[in-house]
C-alpha atoms as a printed R data frame, in Angstrom:
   type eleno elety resid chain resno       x       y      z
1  ATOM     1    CA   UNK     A     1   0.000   0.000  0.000
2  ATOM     2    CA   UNK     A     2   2.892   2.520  1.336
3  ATOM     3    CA   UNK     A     3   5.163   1.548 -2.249
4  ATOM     4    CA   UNK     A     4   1.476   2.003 -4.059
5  ATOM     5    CA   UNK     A     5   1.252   5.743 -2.712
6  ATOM     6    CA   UNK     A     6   4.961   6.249 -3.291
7  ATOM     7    CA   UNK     A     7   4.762   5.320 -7.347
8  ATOM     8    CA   UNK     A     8   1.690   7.161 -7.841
9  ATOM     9    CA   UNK     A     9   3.434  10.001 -6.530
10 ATOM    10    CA   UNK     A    10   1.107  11.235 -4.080
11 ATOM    11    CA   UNK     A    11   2.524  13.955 -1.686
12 ATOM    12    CA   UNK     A    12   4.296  12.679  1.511
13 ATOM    13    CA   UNK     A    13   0.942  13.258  3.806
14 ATOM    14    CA   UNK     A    14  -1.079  10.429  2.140
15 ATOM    15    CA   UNK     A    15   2.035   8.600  1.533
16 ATOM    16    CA   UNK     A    16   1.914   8.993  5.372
17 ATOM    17    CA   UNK     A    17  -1.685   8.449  6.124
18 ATOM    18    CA   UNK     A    18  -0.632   5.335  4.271
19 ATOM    19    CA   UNK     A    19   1.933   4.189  6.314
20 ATOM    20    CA   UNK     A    20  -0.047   4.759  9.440
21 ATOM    21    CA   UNK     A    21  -3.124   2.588  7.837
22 ATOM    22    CA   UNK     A    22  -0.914  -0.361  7.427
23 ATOM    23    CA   UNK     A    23   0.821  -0.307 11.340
24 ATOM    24    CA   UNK     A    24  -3.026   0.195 12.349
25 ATOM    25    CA   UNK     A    25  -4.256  -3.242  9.899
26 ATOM    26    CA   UNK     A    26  -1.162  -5.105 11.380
27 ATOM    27    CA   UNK     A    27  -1.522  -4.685 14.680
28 ATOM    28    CA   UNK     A    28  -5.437  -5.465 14.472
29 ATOM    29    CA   UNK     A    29  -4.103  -9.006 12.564
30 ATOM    30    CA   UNK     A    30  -1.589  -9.289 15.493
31 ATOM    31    CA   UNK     A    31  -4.334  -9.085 17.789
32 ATOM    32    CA   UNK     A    32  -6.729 -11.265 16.476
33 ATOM    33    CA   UNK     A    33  -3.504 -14.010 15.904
34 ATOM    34    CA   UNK     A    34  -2.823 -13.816 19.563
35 ATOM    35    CA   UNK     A    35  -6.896 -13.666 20.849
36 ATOM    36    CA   UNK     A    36  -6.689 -17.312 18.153
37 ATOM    37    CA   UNK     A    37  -3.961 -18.767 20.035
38 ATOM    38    CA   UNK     A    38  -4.854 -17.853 23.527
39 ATOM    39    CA   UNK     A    39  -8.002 -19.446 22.654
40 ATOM    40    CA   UNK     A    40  -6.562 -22.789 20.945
41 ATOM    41    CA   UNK     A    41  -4.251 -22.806 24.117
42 ATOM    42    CA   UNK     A    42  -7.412 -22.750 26.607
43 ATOM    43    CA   UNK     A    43  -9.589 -25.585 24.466
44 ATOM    44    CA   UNK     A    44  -6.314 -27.525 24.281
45 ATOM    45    CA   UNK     A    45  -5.992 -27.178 28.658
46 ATOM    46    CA   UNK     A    46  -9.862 -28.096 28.984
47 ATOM    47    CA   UNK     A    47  -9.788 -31.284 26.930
48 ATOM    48    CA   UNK     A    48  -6.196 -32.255 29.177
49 ATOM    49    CA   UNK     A    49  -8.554 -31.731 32.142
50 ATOM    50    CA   UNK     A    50 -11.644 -34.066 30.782
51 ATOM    51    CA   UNK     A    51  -8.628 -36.725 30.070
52 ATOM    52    CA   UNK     A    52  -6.977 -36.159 33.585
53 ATOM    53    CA   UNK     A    53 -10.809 -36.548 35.446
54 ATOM    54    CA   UNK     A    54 -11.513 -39.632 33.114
55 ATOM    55    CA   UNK     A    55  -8.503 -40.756 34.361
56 ATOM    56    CA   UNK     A    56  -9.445 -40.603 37.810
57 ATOM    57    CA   UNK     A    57 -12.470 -41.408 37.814
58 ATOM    58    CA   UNK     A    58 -11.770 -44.609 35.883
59 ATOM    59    CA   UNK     A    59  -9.188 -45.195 38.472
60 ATOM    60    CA   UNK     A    60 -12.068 -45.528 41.256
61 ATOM    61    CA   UNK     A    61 -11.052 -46.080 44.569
62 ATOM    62    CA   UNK     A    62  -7.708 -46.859 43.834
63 ATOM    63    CA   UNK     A    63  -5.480 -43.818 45.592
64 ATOM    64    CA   UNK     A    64  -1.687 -43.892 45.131
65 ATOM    65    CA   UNK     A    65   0.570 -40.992 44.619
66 ATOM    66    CA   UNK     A    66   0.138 -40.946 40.831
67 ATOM    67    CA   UNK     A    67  -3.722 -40.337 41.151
68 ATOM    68    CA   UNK     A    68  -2.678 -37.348 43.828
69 ATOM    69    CA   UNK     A    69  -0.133 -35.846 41.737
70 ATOM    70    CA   UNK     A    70  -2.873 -35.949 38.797
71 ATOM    71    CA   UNK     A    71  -6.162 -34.534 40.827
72 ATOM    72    CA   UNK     A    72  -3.686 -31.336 41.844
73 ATOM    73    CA   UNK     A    73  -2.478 -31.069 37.858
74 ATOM    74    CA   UNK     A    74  -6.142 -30.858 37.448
75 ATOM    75    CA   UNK     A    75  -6.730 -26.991 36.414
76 ATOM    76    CA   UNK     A    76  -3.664 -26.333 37.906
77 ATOM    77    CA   UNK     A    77  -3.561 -22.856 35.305
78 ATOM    78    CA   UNK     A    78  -5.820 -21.134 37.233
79 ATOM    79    CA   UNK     A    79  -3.655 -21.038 40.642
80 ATOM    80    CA   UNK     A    80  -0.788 -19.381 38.822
């Protein structure tokens, strides 16, 4: 867009006004790429969590230190 306004030989305030509409579209696609990940990150943690409680509740009664060390990984995000 900026080299478009620059060939066409438009003076250096809309060459500008350019410039500033292309740092305001990339950081609005920055933006919505980080909201995307953030939000493939927390489906990603939630479907870890239905595993780990399948896991323990599959495991029954049985205790052991595996099945303790699991129930306190168990949304363990939100404490930090």
């Amino acid at each position: 867009m900026f080299v478009a306004a620059h060939v066409a030989g438009l003076p250096l305030s809309w060459q500008l006004l350019a410039g500033d509409a292309m740092t305001a579209v990339t950081l609005l696609l920055l933006a919505l790429l980080k909201n995307s990940e953030l939000r493939a990150e927390h489906a990603i943690q939630r479907k870890l969590d239905a595993l780990a409680a399948a896991l323990l509740e599959g495991r029954g009664a049985e205790g052991g230190q595996a099945a303790e060390d699991l129930r306190k990984a168990i949304r363990m995000e939100d404490e930090t």
